[in-house]
N, C-alpha and C positions, 0 to 999 in steps of 0.2 A: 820200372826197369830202365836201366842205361843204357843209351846207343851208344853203339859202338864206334869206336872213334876210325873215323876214314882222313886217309890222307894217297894221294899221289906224289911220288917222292923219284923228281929227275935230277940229274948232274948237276942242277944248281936252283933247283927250285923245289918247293912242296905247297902240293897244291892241296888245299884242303877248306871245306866250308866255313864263313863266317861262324864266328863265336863273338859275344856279348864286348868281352875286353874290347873286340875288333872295331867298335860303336866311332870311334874317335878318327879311325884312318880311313874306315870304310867308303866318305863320301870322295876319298882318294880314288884308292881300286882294293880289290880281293883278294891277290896274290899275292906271297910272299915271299922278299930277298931275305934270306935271314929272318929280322922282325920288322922287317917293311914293306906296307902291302904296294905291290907297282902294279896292281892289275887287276883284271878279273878273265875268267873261262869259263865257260857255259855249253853242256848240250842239253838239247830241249827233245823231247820224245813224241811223238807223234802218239794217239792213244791206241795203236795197236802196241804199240813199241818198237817195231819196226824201220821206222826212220825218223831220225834225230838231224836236230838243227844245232850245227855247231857255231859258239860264235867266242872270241875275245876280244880285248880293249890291254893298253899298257900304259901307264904313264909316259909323256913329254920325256920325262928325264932318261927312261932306260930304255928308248925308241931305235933302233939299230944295235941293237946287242943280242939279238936271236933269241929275248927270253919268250915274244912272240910265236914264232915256230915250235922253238923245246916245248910251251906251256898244249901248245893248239897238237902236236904232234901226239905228247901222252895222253890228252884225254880223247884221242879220235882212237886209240889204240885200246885205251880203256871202253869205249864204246863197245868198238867190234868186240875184244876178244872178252869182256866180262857182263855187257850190256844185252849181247848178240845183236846187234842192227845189222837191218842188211844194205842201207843206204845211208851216207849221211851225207848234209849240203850246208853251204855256207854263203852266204851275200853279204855284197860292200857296195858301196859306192864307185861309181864306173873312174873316180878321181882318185881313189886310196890304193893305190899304187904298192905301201907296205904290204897290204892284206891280201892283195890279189896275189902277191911273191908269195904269200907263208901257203895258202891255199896251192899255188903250186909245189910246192919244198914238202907238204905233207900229202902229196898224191891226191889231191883233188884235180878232177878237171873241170873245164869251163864247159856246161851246161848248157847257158843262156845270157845272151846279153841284149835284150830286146824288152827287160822289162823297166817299171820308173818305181820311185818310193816319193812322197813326201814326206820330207823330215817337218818333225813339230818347230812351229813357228814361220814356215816357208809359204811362200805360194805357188811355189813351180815343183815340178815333177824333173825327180835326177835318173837317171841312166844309174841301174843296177844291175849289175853283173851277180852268175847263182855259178855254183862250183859245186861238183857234186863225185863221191864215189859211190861206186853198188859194189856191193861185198857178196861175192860166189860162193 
């Protein structure tokens, strides 16, 4: 049987799952301008289903262009209203300054900023900030 083919389609992006052709751009990012991936977006489900972890990344190149926001906007939208979550959350680095704006721009609030992450390959612990909506 064939899956059906899924796609999210905003004002100037369509977001839609890796496919095999994609092999080549992928270790770029997942998103796509046209036919160039500048990114990727991700929500992750918690195993009730219930609250999902949202997250993106953009390429260097199209970094203040809003396709952050547009990409992180539609699929939190898709969450709630096709997903049904009733919370979703999102964490950055207490330094990434971009992410903590779109987290605001798409109606998350700040949560918590009292926790650390170790990134792979560090030895110190960073200051992360968690963003969070609960959906009524």
């Amino acid at each position: 049987m064939a899956e059906k083919e899924f796609s999210i389609k905003t004002e100037r992006l369509i977001l839609r799952p890796l496919e095999r052709n994609d092999l080549d751009t992928a270790y770029e990012y997942a998103i796509i301008l046209g036919e160039k991936h500048i990114g990727a977006v991700s929500v992750y489900l918690d195993e009730s289903r219930q609250e999902g972890e949202l997250g993106w990344l953009i390429s260097k190149m199209h970094q203040g262009n809003g396709y952050g926001t547009e990409k992180a906007k539609a699929v939190l939208a898709w969450a709630i209203n096709e997903l049904k979550v009733k919370k979703v959350m999102a964490y950055c680095d207490y330094r990434n300054e971009p992410s903590f704006h779109v987290m605001h721009k798409i109606g998350l609030y700040l949560e918590r900023d009292d926790d650390t992450r170790r990134y792979k390959g560090s030895d110190i612990d960073i200051p992360e900030l968690m963003y969070s909506l609960t959906v009524e």
